[in-house]
N, C-alpha and C positions, 0 to 999 in steps of 0.2 A: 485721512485718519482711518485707520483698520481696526473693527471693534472685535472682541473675541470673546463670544459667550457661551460661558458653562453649559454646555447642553442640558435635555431638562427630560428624563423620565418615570414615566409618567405609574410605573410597577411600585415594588416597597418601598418606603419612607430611605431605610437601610440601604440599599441597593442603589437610590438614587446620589444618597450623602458618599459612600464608596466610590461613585460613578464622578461624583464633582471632583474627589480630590485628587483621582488619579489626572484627572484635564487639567487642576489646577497646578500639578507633578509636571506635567509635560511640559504647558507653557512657561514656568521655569526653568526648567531643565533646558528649553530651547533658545528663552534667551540669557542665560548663563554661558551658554558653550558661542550663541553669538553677539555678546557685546562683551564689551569690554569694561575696565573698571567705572566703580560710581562716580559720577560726578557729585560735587557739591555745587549745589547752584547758589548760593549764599550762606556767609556765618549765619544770618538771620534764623536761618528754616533748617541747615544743618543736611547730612546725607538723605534723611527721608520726609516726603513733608505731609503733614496730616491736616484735619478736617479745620483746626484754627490756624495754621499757617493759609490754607488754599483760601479761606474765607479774609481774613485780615489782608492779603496780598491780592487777593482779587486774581486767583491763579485758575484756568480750567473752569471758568464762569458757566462754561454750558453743559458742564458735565455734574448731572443729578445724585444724590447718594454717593459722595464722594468719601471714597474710605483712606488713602492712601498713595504718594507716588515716588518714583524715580529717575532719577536719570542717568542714563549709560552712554559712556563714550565706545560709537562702533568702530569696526577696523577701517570704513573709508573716513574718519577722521569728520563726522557726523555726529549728532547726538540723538538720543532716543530715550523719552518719557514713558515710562510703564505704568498704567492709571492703575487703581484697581477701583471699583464701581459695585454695585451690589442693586438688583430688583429684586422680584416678587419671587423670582426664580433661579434667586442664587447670586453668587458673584460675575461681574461684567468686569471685563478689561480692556486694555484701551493702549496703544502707541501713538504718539506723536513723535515729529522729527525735526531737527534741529539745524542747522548750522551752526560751526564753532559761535561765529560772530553773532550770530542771535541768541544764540544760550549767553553769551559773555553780557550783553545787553539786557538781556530779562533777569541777568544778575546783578547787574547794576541798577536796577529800576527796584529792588527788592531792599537792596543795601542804603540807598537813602530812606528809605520809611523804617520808621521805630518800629522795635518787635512789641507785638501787643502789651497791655496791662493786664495785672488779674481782673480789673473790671471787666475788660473786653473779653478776655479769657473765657468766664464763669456766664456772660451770657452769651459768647457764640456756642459754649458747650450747652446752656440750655434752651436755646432756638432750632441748634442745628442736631438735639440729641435723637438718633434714630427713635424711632418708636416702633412697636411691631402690633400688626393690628391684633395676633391675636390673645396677647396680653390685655388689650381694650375690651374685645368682645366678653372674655371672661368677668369681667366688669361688668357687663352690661345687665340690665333689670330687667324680668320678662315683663310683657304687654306692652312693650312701646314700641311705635309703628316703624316699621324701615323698607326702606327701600333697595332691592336689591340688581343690579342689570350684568346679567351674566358677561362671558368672552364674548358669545354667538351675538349679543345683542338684546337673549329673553329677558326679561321685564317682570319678577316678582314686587307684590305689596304686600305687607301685611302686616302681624302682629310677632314680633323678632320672641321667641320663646326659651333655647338656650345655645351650646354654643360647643360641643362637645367631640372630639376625637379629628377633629380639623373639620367638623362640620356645622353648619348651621339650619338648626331647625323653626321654620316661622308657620303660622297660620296664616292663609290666604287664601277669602271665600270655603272657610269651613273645611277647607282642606291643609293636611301637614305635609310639608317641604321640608325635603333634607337636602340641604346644599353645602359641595364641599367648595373649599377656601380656593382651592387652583384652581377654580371655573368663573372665581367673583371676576369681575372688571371693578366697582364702582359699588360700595354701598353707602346708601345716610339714613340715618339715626336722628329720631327726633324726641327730645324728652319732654317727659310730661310736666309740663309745670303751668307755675300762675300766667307766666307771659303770654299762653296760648288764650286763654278769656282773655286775657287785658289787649290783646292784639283785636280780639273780635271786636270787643265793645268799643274800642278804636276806630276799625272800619265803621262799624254802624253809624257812630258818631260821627265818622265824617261824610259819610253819605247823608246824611239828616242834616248838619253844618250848607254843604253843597245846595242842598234841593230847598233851603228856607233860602240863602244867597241867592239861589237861580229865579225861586217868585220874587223878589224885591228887585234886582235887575230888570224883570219883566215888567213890573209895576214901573219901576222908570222909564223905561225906555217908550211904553206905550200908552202912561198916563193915564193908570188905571184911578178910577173914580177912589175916592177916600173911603168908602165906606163899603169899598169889596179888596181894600189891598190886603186882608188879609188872608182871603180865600188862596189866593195861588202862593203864598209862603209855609201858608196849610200844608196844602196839597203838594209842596215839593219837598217838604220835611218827610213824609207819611212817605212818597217815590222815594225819595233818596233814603230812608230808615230800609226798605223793603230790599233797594238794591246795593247795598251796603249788607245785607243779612245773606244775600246773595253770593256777593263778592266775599266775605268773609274767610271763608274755606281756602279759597287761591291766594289773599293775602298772608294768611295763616302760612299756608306752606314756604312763599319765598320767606318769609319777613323772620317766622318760629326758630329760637337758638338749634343748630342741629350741627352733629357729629358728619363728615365726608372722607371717606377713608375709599384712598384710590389704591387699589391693590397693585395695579400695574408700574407706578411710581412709588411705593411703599412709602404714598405721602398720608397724613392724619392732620385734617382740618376741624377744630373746632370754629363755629362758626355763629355770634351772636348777631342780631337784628343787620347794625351796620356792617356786621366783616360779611355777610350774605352777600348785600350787596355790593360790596366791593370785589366779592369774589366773583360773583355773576357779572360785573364791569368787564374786568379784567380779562373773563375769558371770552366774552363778546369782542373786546378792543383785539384779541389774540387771533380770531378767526376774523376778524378787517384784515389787521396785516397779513395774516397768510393769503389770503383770497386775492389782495392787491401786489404782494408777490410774487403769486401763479399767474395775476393779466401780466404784469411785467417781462 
């Protein structure tokens, strides 16, 4: 697979939009003069295929921010898929290559499956509708806490303030940061609401649940006299209250509804209590298989 992307600089806004669309002139232009006519790879999807054909058909699964494709018959009597793809930093495009007999096949595996419904229509367009972050940001409320982790890896906290001229201004330790958008990696967003108390009083409460269980355990186990078993269910309600009060802050953070917007994937995760954790799963389960990959 040969990827070919928009070069990205780094001067005027102007100059760099100018700079894309002459790459994006060429790579046409280039494969214009070398392929040959469209294919149609099925009645189903038609000469061009877009974001609910690729999703309904399951086409180019690994390819991210999928905007558009095609397919051209070259002169060695080959085929070739033209992606077009889009980051944080513009348009990405993409070839694939064919044999007749494999194109003929992946047209036949398209032809037996029904072309979608408006149902499935209306929600692959609002699952799969780009978002752009910084549409979001201008949204966003001053004072609520974010987190910011640059390209390099630096590591702002603070209080996310506004949102202005492609940059972002936050409080962190009394100091103001202006951060522009092409330097983010990774920011989250956590808003202020009831859930953040109601998460604490949760931990605490189960810290204090745990430490009154853990003296009555102990009372059985070691057959404490009757008339001191309630000393240590005391006293582990009282630990467990204190370490629960403790713990509170760290459960707050993973567990707290919070916005995750990866700049680098131009993906937009909202993210309550459970999708946290699901999404924390998922990308633990993701560096097992890479890592068990790399022993392989």
């Amino acid at each position: 697979m040969i990827q070919i992307k928009a070069p990205y600089n780094a001067g005027l806004f102007k100059q760099m939009a100018l700079l894309r669309l002459v790459v994006f002139s060429l790579v046409v232009e280039s494969i214009v003069l070398n392929a040959g006519e469209v294919l149609v790879l099925s009645d189903n999807v038609g000469a061009e295929i877009d974001v609910i054909e690729k999703v309904h058909y399951r086409l180019f699964t690994d390819i991210n921010n999928f905007k558009s494709a095609q397919f051209y018959l070259l002169p060695n009597d080959s085929v070739m898929a033209y992606i077009e793809s889009w980051d944080a930093d513009g348009p990405v495009y993409y070839q694939r290559y064919y044999s007749l007999y494999e194109f003929y096949l992946l047209g036949e595996e398209i032809s037996k499956k029904d072309s979608p419904d408006q149902a499935e229509i209306e929600f692959i367009q609002h699952k799969y509708k780009p978002l752009f972050a910084e549409d979001l940001l201008r949204q966003l409320n001053r004072n609520h806490y974010c987190l910011i982790i640059l390209n390099n890896k630096q590591v702002y906290q603070g209080l996310f303030l506004k949102y202005y001229d492609r940059m972002i201004r936050i409080l962190d330790n009394d100091q103001f940061y202006d951060i522009a958008i092409r330097s983010i990696r990774t920011l989250k967003y956590w808003d202020n609401t009831k859930q953040m108390r109601i998460l604490q009083w949760i931990t605490i409460g189960s810290g204090v649940a745990i430490g009154f269980g853990a003296g009555q355990v102990i009372n059985f186990v070691f057959n404490i006299p009757a008339k001191q078993t309630g000393i240590l269910p005391f006293a582990g309600m009282i630990a467990g209250g204190v370490l629960g009060y403790e713990a509170a802050p760290f459960v707050v953070e993973k567990l707290r509804p919070k916005t995750v917007i990866e700049f680098r994937k131009s993906k937009i995760k909202r993210l309550d209590s459970i999708g946290r954790l699901t999404y924390t799963f998922k990308k633990l389960k993701g560096k097992i298989w890479r890592t068990r990959a790399e022993q392989d």
